[in-house]
N, C-alpha and C positions, 0 to 999 in steps of 0.2 A: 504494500500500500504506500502511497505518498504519502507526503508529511502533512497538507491539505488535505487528505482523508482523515489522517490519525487526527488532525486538529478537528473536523467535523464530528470524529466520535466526539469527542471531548467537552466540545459545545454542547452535543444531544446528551450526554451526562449532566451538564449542568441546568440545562432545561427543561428536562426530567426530575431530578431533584428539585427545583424552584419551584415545580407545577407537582410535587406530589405524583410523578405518572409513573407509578410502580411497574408496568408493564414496558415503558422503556426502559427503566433503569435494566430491569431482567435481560433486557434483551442488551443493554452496551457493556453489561458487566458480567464477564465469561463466569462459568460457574464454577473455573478454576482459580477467580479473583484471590489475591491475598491484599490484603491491606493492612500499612503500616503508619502510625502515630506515634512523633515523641510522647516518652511517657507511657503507654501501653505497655505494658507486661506483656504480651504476644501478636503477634500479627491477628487478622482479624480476616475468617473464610466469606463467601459470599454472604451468607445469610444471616452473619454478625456485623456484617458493614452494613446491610438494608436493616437489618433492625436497629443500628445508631443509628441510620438514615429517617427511619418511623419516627426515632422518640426526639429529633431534633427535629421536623420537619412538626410533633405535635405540639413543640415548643415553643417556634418561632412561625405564628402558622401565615404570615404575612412576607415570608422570606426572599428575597432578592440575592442573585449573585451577579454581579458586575465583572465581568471580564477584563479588567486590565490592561492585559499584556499573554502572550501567548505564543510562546517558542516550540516550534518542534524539529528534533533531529534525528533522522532513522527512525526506530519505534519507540519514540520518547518524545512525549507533547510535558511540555513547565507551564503552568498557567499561575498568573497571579490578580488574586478575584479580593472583590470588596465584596462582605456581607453586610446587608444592611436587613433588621428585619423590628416586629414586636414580638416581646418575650408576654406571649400568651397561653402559655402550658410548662406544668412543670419541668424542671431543668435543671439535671445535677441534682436533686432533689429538693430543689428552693422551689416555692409557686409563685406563680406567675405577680411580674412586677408591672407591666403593662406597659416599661420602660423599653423608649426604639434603644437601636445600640445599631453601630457600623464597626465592622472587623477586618482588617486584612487576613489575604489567606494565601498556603503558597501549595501548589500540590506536583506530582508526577508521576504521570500515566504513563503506563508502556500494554502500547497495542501490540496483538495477535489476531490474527485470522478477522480483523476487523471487530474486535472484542476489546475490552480493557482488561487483561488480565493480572496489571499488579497498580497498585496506590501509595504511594507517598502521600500523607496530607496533614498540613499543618493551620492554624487559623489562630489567632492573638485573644488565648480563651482568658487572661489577664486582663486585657483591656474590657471586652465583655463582661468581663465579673465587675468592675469598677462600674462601667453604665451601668450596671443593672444595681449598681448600690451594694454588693453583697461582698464587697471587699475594700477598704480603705482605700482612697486614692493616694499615690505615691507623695511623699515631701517636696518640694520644691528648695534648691538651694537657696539660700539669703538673696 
């Protein structure tokens, strides 16, 4: 596949996640997915990444992803996405603050057979904690 294909998987991943459309996600994300998160104790098989994908998508049910920027090389798409969404379902186990919040986020996909079958993905859940109130905002030097 070209790099214009693998980028268009990549898109229809994030447009499917925005819109909730479980039936695309199934179908852009091979069902040999692994996915990986700083901080994670273990990579994450398909159906443990759609089911973080459920319980963040019932949290933030208003969710936006902005595309950035978006490199691909070989089978390897870098996207770096702003999320903007409201925190309208629980989250982390905080409920709902009703607080918007915007988050940068940086991920990477490597396509197969026109699939995505691995995930790198990272997103500024610090800053999100701060909007949403549920963590101290940083000091500010003198």
């Amino acid at each position: 596949m070209t790099s214009e294909q693998n980028k268009a998987i990549v898109r229809r991943f994030w447009q499917a996640y925005e819109t909730n459309d479980q039936a695309a996600l199934n179908e852009v994300l091979s069902p040999a997915l692994v996915a990986r998160t700083p901080g994670a104790p273990e990579p994450q098989n398909r159906e443990m990444h759609l089911q973080g994908i459920r319980m963040f998508t019932a949290a933030f049910s208003d969710r936006q992803f902005t595309v950035d920027e978006m490199i691909a090389e070989g089978d390897v798409v870098a996207t770096r996405t702003t999320l903007r969404g409201t925190h309208t379902g629980e989250w982390q186990g905080h409920a709902p603050t009703g607080k918007r919040i915007s988050a940068p986020g940086l991920t990477l996909e490597r396509i197969q057979d026109g699939k995505i079958v691995e995930r790198w993905f990272s997103f500024d859940v610090p800053a999100v904690m701060q909007q949403l109130g549920l963590s101290p905002q940083p000091e500010r030097a003198p």
